[in-house]
C-alpha positions as MATLAB code, in Angstrom:
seq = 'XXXXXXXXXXXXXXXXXXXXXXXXXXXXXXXXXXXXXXXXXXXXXXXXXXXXXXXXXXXXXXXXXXXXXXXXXXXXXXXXXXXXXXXXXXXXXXXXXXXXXXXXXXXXXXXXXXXXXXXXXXXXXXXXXXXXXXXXXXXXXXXXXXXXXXXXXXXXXXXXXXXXXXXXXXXXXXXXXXXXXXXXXXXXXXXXXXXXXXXXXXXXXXXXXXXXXXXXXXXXXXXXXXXXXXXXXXXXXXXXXXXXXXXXXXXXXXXXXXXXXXXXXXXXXXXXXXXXXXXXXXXXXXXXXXXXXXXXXXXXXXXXXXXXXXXXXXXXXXXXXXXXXXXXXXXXXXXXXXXXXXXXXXXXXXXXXXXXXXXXXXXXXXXXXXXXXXXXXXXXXXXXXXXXXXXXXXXXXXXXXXXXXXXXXXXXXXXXXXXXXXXXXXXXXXXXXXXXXXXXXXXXXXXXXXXXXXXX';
ca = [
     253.883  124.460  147.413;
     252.734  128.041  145.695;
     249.896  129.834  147.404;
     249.276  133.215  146.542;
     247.743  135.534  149.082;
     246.247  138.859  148.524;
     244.962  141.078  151.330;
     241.395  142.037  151.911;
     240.566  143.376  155.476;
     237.136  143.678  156.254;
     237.424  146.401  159.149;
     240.852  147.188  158.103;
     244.043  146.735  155.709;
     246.555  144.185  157.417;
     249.321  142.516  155.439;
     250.114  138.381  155.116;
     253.956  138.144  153.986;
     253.583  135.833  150.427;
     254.913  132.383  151.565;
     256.160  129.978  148.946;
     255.635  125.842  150.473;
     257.549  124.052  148.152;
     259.320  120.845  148.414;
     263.240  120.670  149.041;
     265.830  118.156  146.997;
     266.674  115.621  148.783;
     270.255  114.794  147.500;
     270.323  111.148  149.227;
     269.365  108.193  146.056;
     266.547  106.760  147.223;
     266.170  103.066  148.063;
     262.284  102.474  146.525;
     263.836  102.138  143.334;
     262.250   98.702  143.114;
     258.748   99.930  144.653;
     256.042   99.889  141.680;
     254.784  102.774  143.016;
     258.020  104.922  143.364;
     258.499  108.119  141.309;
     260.798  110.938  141.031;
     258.709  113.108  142.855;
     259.284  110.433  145.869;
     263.094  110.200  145.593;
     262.770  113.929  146.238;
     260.670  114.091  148.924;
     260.829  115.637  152.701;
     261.332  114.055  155.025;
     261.865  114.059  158.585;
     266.364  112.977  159.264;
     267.024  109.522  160.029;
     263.187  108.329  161.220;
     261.657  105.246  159.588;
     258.156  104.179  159.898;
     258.675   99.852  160.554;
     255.919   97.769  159.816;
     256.291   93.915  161.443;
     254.572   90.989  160.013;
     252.605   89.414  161.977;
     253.647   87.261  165.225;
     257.170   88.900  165.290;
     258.378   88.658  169.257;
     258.933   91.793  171.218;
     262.598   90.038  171.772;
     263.104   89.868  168.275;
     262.004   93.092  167.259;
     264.518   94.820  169.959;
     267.495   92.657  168.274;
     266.497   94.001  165.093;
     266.399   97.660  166.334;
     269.313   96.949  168.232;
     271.340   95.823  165.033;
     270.023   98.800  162.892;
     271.008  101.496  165.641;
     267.528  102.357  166.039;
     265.702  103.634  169.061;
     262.110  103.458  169.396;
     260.152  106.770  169.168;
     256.815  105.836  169.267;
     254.435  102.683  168.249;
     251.207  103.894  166.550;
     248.611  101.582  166.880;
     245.301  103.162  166.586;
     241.933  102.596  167.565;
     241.043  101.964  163.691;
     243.908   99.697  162.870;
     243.139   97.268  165.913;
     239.042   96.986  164.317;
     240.962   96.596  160.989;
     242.429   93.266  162.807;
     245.924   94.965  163.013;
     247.166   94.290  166.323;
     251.004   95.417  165.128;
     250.505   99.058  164.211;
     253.833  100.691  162.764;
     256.833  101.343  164.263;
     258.148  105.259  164.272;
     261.982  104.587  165.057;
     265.115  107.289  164.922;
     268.211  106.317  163.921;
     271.840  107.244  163.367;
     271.968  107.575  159.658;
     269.804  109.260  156.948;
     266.802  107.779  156.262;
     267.047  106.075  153.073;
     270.188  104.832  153.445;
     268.964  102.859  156.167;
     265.969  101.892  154.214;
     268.697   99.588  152.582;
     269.456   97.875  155.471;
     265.915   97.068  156.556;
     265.545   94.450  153.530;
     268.042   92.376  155.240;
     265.396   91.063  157.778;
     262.336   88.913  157.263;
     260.426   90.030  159.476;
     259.943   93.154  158.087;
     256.645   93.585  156.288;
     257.961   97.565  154.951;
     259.712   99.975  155.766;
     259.059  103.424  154.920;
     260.101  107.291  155.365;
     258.644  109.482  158.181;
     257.341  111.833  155.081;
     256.648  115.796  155.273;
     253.706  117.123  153.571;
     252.533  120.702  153.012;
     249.810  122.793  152.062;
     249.190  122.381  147.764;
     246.419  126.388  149.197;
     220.973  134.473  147.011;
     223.974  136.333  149.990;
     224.149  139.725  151.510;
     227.894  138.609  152.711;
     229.933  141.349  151.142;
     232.670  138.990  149.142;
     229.821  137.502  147.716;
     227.567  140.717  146.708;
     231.176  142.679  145.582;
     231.705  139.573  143.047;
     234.954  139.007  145.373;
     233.521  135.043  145.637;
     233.386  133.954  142.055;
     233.900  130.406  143.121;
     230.210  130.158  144.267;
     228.968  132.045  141.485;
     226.480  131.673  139.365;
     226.700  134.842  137.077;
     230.450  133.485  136.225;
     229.915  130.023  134.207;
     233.372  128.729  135.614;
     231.942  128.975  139.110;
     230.680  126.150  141.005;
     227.174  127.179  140.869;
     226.222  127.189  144.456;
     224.118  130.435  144.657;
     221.815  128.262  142.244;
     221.908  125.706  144.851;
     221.272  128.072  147.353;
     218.172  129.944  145.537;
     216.824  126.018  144.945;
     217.055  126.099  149.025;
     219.613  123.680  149.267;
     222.188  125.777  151.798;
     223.402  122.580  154.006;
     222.828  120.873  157.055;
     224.123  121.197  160.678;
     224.129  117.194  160.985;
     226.388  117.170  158.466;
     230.127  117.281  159.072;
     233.357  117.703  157.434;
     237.096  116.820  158.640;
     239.682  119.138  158.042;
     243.078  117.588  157.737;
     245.585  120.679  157.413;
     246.237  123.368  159.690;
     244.304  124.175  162.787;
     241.083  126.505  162.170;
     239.501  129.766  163.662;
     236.625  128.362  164.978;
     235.733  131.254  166.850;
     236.341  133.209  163.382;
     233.295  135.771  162.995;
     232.101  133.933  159.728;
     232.927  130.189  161.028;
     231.674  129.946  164.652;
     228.288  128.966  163.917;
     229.393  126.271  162.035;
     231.862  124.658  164.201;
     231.413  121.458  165.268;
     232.123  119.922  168.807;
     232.798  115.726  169.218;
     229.364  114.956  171.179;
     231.035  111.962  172.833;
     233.428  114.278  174.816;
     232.780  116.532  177.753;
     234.397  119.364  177.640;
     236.914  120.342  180.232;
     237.344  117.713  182.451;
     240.186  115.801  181.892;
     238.851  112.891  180.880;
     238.630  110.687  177.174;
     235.092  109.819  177.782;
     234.826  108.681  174.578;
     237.589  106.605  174.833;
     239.768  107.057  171.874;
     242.865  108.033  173.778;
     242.528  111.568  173.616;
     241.376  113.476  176.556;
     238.876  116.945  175.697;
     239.237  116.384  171.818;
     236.163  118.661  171.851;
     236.661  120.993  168.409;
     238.936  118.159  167.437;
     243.046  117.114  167.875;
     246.499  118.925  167.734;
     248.587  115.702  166.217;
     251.660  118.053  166.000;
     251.447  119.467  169.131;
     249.768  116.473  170.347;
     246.860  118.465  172.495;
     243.462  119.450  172.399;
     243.945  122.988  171.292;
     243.367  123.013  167.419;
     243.736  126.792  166.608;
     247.132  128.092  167.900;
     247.052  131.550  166.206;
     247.682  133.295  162.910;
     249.735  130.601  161.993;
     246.776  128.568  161.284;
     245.927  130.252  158.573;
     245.711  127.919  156.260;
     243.296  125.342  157.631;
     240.971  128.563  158.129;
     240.745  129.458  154.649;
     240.032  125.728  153.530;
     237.200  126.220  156.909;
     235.679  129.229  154.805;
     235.653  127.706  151.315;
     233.615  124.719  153.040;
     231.132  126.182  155.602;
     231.388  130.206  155.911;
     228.152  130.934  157.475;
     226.272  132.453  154.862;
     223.312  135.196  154.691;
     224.817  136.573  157.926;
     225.697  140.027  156.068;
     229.344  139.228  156.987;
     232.495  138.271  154.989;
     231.909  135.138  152.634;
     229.630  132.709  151.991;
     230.607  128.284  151.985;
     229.732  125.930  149.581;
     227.720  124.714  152.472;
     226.154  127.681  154.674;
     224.829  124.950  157.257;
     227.420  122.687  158.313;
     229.562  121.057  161.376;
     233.228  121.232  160.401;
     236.031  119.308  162.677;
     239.700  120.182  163.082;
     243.075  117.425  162.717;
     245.622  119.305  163.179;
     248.761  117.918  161.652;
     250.672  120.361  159.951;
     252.718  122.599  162.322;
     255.651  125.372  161.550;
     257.708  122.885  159.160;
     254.678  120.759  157.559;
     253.163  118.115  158.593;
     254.256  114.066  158.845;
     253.357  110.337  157.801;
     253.099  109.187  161.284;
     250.618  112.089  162.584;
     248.603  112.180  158.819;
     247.573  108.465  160.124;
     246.687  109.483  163.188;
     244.788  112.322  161.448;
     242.581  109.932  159.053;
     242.632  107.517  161.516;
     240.825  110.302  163.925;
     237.505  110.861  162.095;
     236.923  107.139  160.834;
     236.720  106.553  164.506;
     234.462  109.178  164.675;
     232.039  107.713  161.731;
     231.915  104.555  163.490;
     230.770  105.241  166.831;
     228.211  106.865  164.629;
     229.244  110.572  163.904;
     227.775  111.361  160.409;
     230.922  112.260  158.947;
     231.124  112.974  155.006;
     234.288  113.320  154.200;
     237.496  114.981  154.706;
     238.963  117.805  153.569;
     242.960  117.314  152.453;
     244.494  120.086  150.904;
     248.376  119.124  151.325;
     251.034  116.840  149.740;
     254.558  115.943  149.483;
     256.027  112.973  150.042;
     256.291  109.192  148.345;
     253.978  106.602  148.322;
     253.488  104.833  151.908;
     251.518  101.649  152.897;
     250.865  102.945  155.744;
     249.174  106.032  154.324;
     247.225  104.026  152.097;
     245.940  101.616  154.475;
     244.860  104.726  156.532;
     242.602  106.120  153.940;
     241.764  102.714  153.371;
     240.039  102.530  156.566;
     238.476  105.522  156.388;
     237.022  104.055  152.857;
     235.685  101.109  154.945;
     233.768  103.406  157.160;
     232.010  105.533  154.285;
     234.267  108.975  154.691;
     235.419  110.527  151.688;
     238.983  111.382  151.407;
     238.912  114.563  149.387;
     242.853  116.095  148.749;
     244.606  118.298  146.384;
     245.819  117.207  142.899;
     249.429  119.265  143.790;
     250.829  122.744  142.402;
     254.047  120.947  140.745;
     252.206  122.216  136.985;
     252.713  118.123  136.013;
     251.080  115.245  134.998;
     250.246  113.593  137.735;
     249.689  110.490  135.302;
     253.733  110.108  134.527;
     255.023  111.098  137.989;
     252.640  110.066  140.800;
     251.870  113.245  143.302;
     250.278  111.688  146.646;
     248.220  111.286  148.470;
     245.968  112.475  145.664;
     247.514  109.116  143.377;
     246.477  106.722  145.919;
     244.009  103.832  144.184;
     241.525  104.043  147.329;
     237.669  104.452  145.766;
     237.123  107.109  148.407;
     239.292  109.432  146.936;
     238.161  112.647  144.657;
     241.660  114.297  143.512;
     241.100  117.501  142.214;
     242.490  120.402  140.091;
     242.510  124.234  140.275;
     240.826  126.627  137.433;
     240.892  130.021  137.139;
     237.730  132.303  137.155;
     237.891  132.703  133.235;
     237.994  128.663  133.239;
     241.940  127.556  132.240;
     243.812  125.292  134.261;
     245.713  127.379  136.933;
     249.134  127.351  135.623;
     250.444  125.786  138.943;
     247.920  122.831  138.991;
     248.814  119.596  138.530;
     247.044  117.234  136.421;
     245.982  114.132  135.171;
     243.906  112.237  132.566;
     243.443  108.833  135.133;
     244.572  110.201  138.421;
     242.799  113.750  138.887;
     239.025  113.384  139.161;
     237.740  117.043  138.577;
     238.461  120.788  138.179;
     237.294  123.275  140.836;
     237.579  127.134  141.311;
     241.347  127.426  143.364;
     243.221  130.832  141.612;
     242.194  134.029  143.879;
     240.214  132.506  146.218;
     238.818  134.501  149.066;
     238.131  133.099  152.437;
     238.366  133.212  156.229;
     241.621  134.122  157.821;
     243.020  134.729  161.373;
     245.000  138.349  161.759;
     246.681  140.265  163.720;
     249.228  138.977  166.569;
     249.491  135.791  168.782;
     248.696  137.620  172.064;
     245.341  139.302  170.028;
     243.571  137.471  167.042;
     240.589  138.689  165.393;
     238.641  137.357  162.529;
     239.630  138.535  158.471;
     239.560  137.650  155.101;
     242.333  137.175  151.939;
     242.489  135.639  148.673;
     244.759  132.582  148.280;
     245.295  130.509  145.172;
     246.143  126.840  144.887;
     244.873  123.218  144.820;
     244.150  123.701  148.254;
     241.625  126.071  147.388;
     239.992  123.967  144.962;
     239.440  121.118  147.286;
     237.505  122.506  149.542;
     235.113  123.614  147.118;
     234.961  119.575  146.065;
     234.742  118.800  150.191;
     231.746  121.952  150.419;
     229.885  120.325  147.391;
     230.077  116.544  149.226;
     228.647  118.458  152.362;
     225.730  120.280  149.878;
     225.132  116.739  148.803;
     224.747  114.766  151.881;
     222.414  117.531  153.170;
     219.700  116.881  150.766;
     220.247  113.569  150.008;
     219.766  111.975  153.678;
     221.710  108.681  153.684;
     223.171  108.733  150.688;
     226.750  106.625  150.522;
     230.198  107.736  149.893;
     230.162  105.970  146.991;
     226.799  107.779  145.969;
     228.104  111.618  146.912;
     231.464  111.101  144.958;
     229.541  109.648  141.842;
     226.767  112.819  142.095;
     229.867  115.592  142.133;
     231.441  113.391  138.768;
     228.572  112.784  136.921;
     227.491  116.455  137.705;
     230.202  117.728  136.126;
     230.030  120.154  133.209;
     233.050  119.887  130.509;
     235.580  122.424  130.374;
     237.797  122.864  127.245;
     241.123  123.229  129.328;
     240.444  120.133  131.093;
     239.598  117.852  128.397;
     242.295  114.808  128.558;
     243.410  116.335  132.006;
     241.567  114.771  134.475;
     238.993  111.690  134.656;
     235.273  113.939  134.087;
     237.164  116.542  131.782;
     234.845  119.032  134.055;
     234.684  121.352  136.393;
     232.369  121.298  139.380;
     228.609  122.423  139.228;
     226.332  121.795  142.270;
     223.547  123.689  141.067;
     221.357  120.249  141.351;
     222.942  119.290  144.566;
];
């Protein structure tokens, strides 16, 4: 999907090479003809060569399973069965299988037995993109403005005294993140239940040192691999830069404990590791974590169950799932963009405006299935530079709906910090009903507004 990057140094000039994420035709006719919630957009969709995601009903023998495998050529990859699904009462998981032919063609097949419950497409998503810091005094951050009306308003916020709080935290589902940035250290939150170092998953989840969070591509503990990452650190920035340090930029949130899931590598991100990803903080909430939400700001794909029934979960447990409307420039109304077009209450889909308050000409849209504008063209925020071998800490100014979702994810943070207790359900109606209307977005999304937390 588009993001457009801009460089701004802060010691000196270094260059980002302009990237363009954006989905690949899939020429194969998809099989989900007959799924309700199929689209075009889905028939299109990435994703990873002959791998199916096989859900069982319940009670289905191991012997029977391995004839059906066995009959559709298929060799087990891996079964996902997470903490989460076995307290949802699912003691099956899903089924990640390879197999010799493309994927939807055997999608046809798998409606030949019973004892499937679904079947479904690995899927590849990818990124949709009063201070004395600088990018805030230099007018660089309009999206926490309050002298530009299209802003979000936090410096108001911030002058009312309202600048976060470090028992707050926020999951970012993306990229890995700098958490040793210069302008995101402070606010970098470790897993308490997990001792550092030693080897062990003290806090039993089945990861071992998941301290700053997990790698679910790489499948380790090392959630910033270099300047590759530099994705997930701008959406870091957006949330909870440190603010009033007198460097770089400034959060929604200046006081906050941010989280890494790390799911999208080199070549985006999949369905099987996104559920691992959600799956990752709810178990977090519930051994009693005070998480407030998480931050998506990627897409691609078709509609899966098993997707759903992740963020699903996470609904169950109180997190907000918080994810990009798309940069497809459609209505996400008449051709559904996901996960954004997911039913799930938890959800706040949002949209990107510019700084003189359109509707980026890249952002999706959608009178029923976007929730709310936010600041997302020429966004500036914390990046990782310079080489593998040395990183250091800079700044650049992206553009997308992954921009504006962070600011939504910042503003849920803002929220929960001065409003001690306060439900999921609560935070996502305070950033609606808070939300002042905006001319291009009237008939475009659900509020017809663009985000103001100057009462948060």
């Amino acid at each position: 999907m588009k993001r457009v990057y801009s460089n701004l140094s802060f010691a000196a000039a270094f260059s980002i090479a302009f990237v363009a994420c954006q989905q690949n035709d899939i020429l194969t006719e998809s099989s989900t003809s007959g799924n309700p919630h199929s689209s075009a957009r889905e028939a299109s969709a990435n994703t990873v060569p002959n791998e199916l995601l096989i859900k069982f009903k319940n009670g289905v023998s191991s012997s029977k399973k391995d004839e059906i495998l066995e009959k559709l050529g298929a060799k087990l990859k891996e079964k996902i069965l997470t903490k989460m699904m076995e307290k949802a009462g699912d003691n099956e998981g899903v089924t990640l299988v390879e197999l010799p032919m493309a994927a939807f063609e055997a999608l046809s097949k798998t409606k030949d037995f019973d004892e499937i419950e679904y079947a479904e497409p690995n899927y590849i998503y990818t990124h949709d993109a009063a201070s004395n810091d600088p990018y805030f005094t230099n007018g660089s951050l309009w999206g926490m403005s309050s002298a530009n009306q299209y802003g979000s308003q936090a410096a108001t916020a911030w002058a009312a005294g309202n600048t976060g709080s470090s028992t707050v935290y926020i999951g970012i589902i993306d990229e890995g993140y700098m958490y040793t940035h210069e302008d995101l250290a402070a606010n970098a939150g470790v897993n308490p239940f997990e001792i550092a170092g030693n080897g062990i998953d003290d806090d039993g989840n089945g990861l071992r040192d998941d301290v700053y969070g997990w790698d679910f591509d790489g499948n380790n503990s090392s959630v910033f691999d270099g300047v590759g990452d530099d994705h997930g650190t701008h959406v870091a920035g957006t949330i909870g830069g440190v603010g009033g340090n007198g460097k770089g930029v400034a959060g929604v949130t200046w006081n906050v404990k941010m989280l890494g899931a790390k799911f999208l590598g080199s070549r985006g991100g999949t369905t099987a590791n996104a559920i691992k990803a959600v799956d990752y903080f709810t178990g977090l909430k519930l051994k009693g974590l005070n998480i407030v939400a998480t931050n998506n700001s990627w897409g691609g794909g078709g509609f899966s169950q098993a997707l759903q029934d992740a963020i699903e979960r996470a609904n169950t447990a109180g997190v907000l799932f918080i994810c990009a409307a798309g940069n497809s420039s459609s209505n996400n109304d008449a051709v559904a963009n996901y996960p954004s077009n997911y039913p799930n209450s938890n959800i706040i889909a949002v949209a990107s405006i510019t700084s003189a308050g359109g509707l980026s000409s890249f952002s999706s849209y959608g009178a029923t299935k976007v929730d709310i504008g936010a600041p997302g063209s020429a966004i500036t925020s914390t990046v990782p530079v310079g080489s593998k071998r040395n990183v250091t800490s800079g700044y650049a100014s992206y553009s997308g709906t992954s921009m504006a979702t962070p600011h939504v994810a910042g503003a849920a943070a803002l929220y929960a910090a001065s409003h001690a207790g306060a439900s999921a359900a609560d935070i996502k109606n305070a950033i609606l009903n808070s939300s002042t209307p905006t001319s291009s977005l009237a008939g475009k999304c659900v509020t017809g507004g663009r985000l103001n937390v100057s009462t948060f």
